[in-house]
C-alpha positions as CSV (number, residue, x, y, z in Angstrom):
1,X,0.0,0.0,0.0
2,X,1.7,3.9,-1.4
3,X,2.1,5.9,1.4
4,X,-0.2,8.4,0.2
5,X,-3.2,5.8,0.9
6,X,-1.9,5.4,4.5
7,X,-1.7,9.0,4.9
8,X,-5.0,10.1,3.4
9,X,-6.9,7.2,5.1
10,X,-5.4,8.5,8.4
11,X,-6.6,12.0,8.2
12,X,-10.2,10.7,6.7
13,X,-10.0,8.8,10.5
14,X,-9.1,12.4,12.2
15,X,-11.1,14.2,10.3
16,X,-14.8,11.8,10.6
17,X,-14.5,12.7,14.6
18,X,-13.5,16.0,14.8
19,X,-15.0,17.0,18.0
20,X,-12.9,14.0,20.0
21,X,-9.9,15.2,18.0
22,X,-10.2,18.5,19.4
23,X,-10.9,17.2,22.8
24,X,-8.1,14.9,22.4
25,X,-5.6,18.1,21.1
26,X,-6.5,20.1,24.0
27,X,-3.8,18.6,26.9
28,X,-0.9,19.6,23.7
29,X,-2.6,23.0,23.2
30,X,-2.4,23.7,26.9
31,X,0.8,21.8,27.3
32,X,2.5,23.6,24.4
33,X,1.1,27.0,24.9
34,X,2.2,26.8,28.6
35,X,5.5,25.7,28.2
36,X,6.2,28.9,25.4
37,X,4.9,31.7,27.8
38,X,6.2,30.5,30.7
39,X,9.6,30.4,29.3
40,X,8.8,33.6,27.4
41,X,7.8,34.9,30.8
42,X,11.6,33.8,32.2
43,X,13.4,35.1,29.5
44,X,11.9,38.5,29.4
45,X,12.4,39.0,33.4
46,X,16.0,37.8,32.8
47,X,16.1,40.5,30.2
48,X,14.6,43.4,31.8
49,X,16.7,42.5,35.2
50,X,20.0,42.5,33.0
51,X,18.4,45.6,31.6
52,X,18.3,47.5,34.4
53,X,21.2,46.7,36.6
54,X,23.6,47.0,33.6
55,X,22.0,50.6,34.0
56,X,23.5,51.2,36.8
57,X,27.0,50.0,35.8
58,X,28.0,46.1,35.4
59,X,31.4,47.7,37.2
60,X,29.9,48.9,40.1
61,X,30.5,48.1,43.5
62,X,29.0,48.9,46.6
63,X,30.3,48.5,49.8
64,X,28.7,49.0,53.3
65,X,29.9,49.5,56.7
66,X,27.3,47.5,58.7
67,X,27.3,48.2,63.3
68,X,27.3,51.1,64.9
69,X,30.6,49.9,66.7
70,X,32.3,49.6,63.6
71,X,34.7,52.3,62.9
72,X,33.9,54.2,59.5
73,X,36.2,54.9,56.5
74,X,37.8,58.5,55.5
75,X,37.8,60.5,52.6
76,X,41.9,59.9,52.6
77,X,41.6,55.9,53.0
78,X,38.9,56.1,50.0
79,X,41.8,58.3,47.9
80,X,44.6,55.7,49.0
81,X,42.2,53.0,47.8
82,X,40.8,54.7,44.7
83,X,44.7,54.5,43.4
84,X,44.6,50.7,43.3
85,X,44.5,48.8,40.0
86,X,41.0,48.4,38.4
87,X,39.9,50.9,40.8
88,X,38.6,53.6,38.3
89,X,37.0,56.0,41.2
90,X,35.4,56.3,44.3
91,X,32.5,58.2,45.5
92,X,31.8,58.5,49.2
93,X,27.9,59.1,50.2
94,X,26.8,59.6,53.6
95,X,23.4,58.9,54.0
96,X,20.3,60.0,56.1
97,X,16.5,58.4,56.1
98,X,13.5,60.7,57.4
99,X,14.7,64.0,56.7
100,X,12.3,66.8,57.2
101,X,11.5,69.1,54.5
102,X,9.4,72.4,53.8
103,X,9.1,73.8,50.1
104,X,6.4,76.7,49.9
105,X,3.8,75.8,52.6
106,X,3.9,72.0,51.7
107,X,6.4,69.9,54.3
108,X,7.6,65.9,53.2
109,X,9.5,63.3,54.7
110,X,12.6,62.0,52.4
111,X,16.3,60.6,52.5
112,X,18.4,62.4,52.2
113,X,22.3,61.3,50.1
114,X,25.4,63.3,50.7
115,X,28.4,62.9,48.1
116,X,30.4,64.1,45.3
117,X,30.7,65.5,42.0
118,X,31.6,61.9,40.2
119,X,28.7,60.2,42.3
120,X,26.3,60.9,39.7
121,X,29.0,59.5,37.3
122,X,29.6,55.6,39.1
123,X,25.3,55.6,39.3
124,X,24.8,56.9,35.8
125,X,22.6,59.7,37.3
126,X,21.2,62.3,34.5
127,X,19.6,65.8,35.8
128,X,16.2,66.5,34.0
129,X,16.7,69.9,34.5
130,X,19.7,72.4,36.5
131,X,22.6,70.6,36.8
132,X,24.5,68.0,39.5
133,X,26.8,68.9,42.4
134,X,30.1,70.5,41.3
135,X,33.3,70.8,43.1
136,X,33.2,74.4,43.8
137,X,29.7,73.7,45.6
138,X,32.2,71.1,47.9
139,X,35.0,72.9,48.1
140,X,32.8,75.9,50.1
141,X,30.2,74.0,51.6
142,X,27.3,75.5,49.5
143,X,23.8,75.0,50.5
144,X,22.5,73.7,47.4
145,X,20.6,70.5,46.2
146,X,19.6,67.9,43.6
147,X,16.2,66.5,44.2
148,X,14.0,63.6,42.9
149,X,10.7,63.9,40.8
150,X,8.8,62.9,44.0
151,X,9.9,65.4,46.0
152,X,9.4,68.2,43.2
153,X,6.0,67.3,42.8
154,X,5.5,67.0,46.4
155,X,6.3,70.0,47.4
156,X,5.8,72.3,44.5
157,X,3.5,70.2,42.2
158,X,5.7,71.0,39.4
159,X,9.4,69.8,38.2
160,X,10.5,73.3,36.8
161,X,11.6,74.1,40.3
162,X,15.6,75.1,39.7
163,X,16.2,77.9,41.7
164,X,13.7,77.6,44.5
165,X,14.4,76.9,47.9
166,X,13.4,74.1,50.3
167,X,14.5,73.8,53.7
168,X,15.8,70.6,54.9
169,X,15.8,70.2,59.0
170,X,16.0,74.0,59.5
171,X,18.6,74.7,57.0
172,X,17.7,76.7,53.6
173,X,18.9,74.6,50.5
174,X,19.0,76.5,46.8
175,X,17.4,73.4,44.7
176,X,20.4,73.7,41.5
177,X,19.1,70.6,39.3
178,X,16.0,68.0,39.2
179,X,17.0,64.2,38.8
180,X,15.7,62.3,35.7
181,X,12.9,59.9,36.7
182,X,14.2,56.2,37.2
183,X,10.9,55.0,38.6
184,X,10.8,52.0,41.8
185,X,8.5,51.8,44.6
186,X,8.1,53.3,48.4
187,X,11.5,53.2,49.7
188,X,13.0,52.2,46.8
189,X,12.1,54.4,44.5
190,X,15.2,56.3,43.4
191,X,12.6,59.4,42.5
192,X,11.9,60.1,46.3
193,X,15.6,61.8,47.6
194,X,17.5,64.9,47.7
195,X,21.4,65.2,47.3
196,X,23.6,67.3,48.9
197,X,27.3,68.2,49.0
198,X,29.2,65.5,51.4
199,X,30.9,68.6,53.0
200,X,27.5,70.6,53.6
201,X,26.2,67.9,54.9
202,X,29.2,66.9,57.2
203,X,28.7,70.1,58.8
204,X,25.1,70.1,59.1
205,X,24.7,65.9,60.9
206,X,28.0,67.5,62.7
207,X,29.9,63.5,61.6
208,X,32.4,63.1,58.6
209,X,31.6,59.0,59.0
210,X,31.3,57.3,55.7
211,X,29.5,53.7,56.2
212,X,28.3,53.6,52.4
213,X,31.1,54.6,49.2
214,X,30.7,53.0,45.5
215,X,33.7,51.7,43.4
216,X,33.4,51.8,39.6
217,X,36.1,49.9,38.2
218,X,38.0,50.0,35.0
219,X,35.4,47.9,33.2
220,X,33.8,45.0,33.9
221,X,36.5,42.5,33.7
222,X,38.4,45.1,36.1
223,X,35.8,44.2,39.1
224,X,37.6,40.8,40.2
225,X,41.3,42.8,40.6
226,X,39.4,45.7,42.0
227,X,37.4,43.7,44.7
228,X,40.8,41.9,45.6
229,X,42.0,45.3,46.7
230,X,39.1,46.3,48.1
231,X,38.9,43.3,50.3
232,X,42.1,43.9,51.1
233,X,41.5,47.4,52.6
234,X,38.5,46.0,54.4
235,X,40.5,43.2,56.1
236,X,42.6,45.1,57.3
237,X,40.8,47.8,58.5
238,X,38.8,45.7,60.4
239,X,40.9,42.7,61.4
240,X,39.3,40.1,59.0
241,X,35.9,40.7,60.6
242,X,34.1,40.2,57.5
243,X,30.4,40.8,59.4
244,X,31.7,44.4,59.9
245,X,30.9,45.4,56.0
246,X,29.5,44.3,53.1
247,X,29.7,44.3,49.5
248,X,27.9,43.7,46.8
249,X,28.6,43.9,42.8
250,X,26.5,44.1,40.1
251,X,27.9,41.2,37.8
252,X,27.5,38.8,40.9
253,X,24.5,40.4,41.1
254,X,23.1,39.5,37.5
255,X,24.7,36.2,38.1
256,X,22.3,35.8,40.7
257,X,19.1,36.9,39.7
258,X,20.1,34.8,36.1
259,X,20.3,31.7,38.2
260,X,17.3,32.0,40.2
261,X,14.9,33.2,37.4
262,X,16.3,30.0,35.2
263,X,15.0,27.6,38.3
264,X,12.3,29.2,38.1
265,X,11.9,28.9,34.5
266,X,12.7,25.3,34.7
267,X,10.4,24.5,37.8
268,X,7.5,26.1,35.9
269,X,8.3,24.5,32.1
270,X,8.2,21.1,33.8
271,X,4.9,22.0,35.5
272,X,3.8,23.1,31.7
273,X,5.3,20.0,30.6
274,X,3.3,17.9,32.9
275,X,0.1,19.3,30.6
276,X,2.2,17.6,27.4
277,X,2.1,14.3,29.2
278,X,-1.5,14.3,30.0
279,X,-2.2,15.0,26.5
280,X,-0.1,12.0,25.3
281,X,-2.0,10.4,27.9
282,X,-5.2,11.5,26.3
283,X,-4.0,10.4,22.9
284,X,-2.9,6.9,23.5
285,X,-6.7,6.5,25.3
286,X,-8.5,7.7,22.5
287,X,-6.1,5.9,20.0
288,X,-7.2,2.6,21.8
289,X,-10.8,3.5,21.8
290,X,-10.4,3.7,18.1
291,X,-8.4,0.4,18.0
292,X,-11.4,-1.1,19.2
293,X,-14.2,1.1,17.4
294,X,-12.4,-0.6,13.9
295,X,-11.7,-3.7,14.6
296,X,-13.6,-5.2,11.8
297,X,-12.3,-2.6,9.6
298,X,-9.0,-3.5,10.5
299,X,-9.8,-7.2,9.5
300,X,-11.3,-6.7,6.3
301,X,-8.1,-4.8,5.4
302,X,-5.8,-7.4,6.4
303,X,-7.7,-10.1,5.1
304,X,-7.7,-8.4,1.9
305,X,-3.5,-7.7,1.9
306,X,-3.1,-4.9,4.0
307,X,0.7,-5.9,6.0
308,X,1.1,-5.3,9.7
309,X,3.4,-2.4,9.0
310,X,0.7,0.0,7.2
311,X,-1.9,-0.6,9.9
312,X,0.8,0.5,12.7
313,X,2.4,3.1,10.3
314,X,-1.4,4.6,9.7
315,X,-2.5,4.1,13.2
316,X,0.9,6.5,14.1
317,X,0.6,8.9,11.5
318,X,-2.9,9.6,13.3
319,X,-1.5,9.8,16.4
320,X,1.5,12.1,15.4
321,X,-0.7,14.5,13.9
322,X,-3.1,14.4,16.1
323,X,0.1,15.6,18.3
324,X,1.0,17.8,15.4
325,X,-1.8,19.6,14.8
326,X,-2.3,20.3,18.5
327,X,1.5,21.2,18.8
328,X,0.5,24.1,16.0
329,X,-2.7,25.7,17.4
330,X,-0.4,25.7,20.6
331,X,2.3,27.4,19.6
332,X,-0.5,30.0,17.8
333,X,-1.9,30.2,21.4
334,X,1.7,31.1,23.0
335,X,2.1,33.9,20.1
336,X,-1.1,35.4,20.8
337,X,-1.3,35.6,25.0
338,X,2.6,37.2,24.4
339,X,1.2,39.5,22.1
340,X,-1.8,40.8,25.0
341,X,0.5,40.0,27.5
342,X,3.6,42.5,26.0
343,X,1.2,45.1,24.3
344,X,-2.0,45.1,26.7
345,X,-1.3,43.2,30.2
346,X,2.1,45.3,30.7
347,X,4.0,42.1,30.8
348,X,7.6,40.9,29.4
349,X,7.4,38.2,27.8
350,X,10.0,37.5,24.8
351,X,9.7,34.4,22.5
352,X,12.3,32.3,21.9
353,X,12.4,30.4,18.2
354,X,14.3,28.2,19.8
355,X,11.9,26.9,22.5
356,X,9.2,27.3,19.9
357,X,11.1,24.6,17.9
358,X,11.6,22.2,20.6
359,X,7.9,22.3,22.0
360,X,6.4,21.5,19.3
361,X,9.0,18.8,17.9
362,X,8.3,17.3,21.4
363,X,4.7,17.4,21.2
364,X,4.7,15.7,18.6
365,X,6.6,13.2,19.9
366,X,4.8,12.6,22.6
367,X,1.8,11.4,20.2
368,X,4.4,9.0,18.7
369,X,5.6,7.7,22.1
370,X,2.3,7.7,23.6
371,X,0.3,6.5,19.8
372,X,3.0,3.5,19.5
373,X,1.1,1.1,21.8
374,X,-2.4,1.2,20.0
375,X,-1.0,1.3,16.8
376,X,1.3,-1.5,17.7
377,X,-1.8,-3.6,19.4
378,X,-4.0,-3.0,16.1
379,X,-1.1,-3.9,13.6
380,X,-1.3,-7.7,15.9
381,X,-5.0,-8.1,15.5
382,X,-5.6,-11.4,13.7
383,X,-7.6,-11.0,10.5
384,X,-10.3,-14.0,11.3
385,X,-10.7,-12.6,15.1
386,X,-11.1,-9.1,14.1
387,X,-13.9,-10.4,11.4
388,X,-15.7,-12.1,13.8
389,X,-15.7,-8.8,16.8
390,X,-19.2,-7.3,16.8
């Protein structure tokens, strides 16, 4: 028998139930539709993660003294250390939560960062309007700061406030330049803060302790040779008592967050995966309920020459596109919830051609895998039994 017969005799079968084909399709559809946006879902929050911190500097380091017993570091220590190989520079920040502030006749609560000219450098911070801290504003103490989107519309309910002045815990500041929105959340939104010169506000909290100072290194494969040296400074200054500080980079960082969000991915393809199974599950019944629903026809084609290997090879071309088929209208499915998800849901989720190919190849093998027994238990009938089954 031509192949073609096989073939067109197996999608007459498909085709004469069409509504228990579509029931039978349904665990792929789900099972392939599933396992694309849920690894879609991964990717793009692997994406946008890696997004924003290499924002903020892939060769960034920030260190923290941590106890109030602990001893904090100088301005001089930080310019011994910022001459260091792969050390690139340094900016000290001294910083202060729940700072009081009046603008007009509205009052807010904020936080309140002290630091340097090159500190809006190391956390690639951009002024909307005005402009950042300069030396000259350290060098004589100035009264001026840089202030957040929040706190501009907070207290003047407009950003076009450079040149107005706010006072912060009794002290009159000149506001010189508006940060650039970066968005976040409550207390970490990076919209919601005022900076200050470290040596204005040194004299104002009357203490020159510095318990927070970032390191950008050379470039990112600078960060290993510039942590070495910083952890050498550390150690020393604090006899090896590694709970008195800590650090954190942003390429361990990604590292991180990369690792965790690919469990995750993983955990939740295999729970997708699960819904591929069923639906092989779900084939292989049906595929057996047929076995038995054409016995007889089964015998009548044997007995008039049809061999043992076109009854299985018919009997699996159902199953695989059975499979096939469903494997298709999932993969449609994934397309179209990334499409409302990206576009109407505000979600990332990025395809992958990749795991697109995959799914579907293994769907349809699942029908295979799952179609071999029935097709393989109809291809053994014998012709005289299956005659006689009413």
């Amino acid at each position: 028998m031509k192949f073609t017969s096989i073939m067109k005799m197996a999608f007459f079968s498909i085709l004469s139930n069409k509504i228990r084909s579509l029931l039978t399709m349904l665990g792929i559809i789900i099972g392939i539709s599933s396992v694309i946006v849920l690894v879609g879902m991964g990717e793009g929050t692997k994406q946008k993660v890696a997004s924003q911190i290499e924002k903020l500097g892939t060769n960034l380091i920030t260190v923290n003294i941590v106890g109030n017993r602990n001893k904090a570091v100088s301005t001089s220590e930080l310019e011994e250390l910022k001459k260091k190989p792969g050390v690139k520079d340094i900016a000290p920040v001294l910083n202060q939560g729940n700072i009081n502030i009046k603008g007009g006749d509205k009052t807010a609560t904020t936080t309140m960062e002290a630091s340097t000219p090159n500190y809006s450098t190391i956390r690639k911070l951009n002024v909307d309007s005005g402009r950042f801290i300069e030396q000259n504003d350290l060098d004589n103490r100035f009264k001026v700061a840089v202030i957040g989107v929040t706190v501009a519309d907070e207290l003047f309910g407009s950003r076009n406030v450079v040149g107005e002045t706010i006072n912060i815990n009794g002290y009159n500041f000149n506001i010189i330049g508006v940060l650039q929105a970066q968005g976040g959340s409550g207390g970490n939104s990076g919209d919601d803060r005022i900076i200050v010169p470290l040596t204005t506000a040194q004299r104002i909290l009357k203490s020159r302790d510095i318990r927070t100072f970032y390191i950008e290194a050379s470039d990112k494969d600078s960060v290993s040779e510039a942590m070495g040296y910083l952890q050498l400074f550390l150690n020393k200054k604090y006899n090896n008592d590694t709970k008195s500080y800590r650090i954190f980079d942003q390429t361990s960082l990604l590292e991180t967050s990369n690792q965790a969000n690919d469990s995750m991915t993983a955990m939740l393809s295999g729970i997708a995966g699960i819904s591929l199974v069923v639906g092989g599950i779900g084939i292989m019944n049906i595929m057996l309920v047929s076995v038995i629903e054409r016995t007889k026809e089964i015998g009548i084609r044997k007995a008039i020459g049809a061999k043992r290997e076109n009854i299985l090879t018919q009997f699996l071309i159902e199953a695989g596109s059975i499979s096939g088929i469903g494997g298709m209208l999932g993969v449609l499915f994934g397309y179209a919830f990334a499409y409302i998800g990206n576009n109407y849901l505000k979600m990332d989720i990025t395809i992958s051609n990749n795991v697109v190919a995959v799914a579907f190849l293994f769907s349809v093998l699942v029908g295979i895998v799952f179609g071999m027994y029935p097709a393989n238990k109809a291809s053994k009938l014998n012709p005289i039994e299956a005659l006689r089954f009413e």
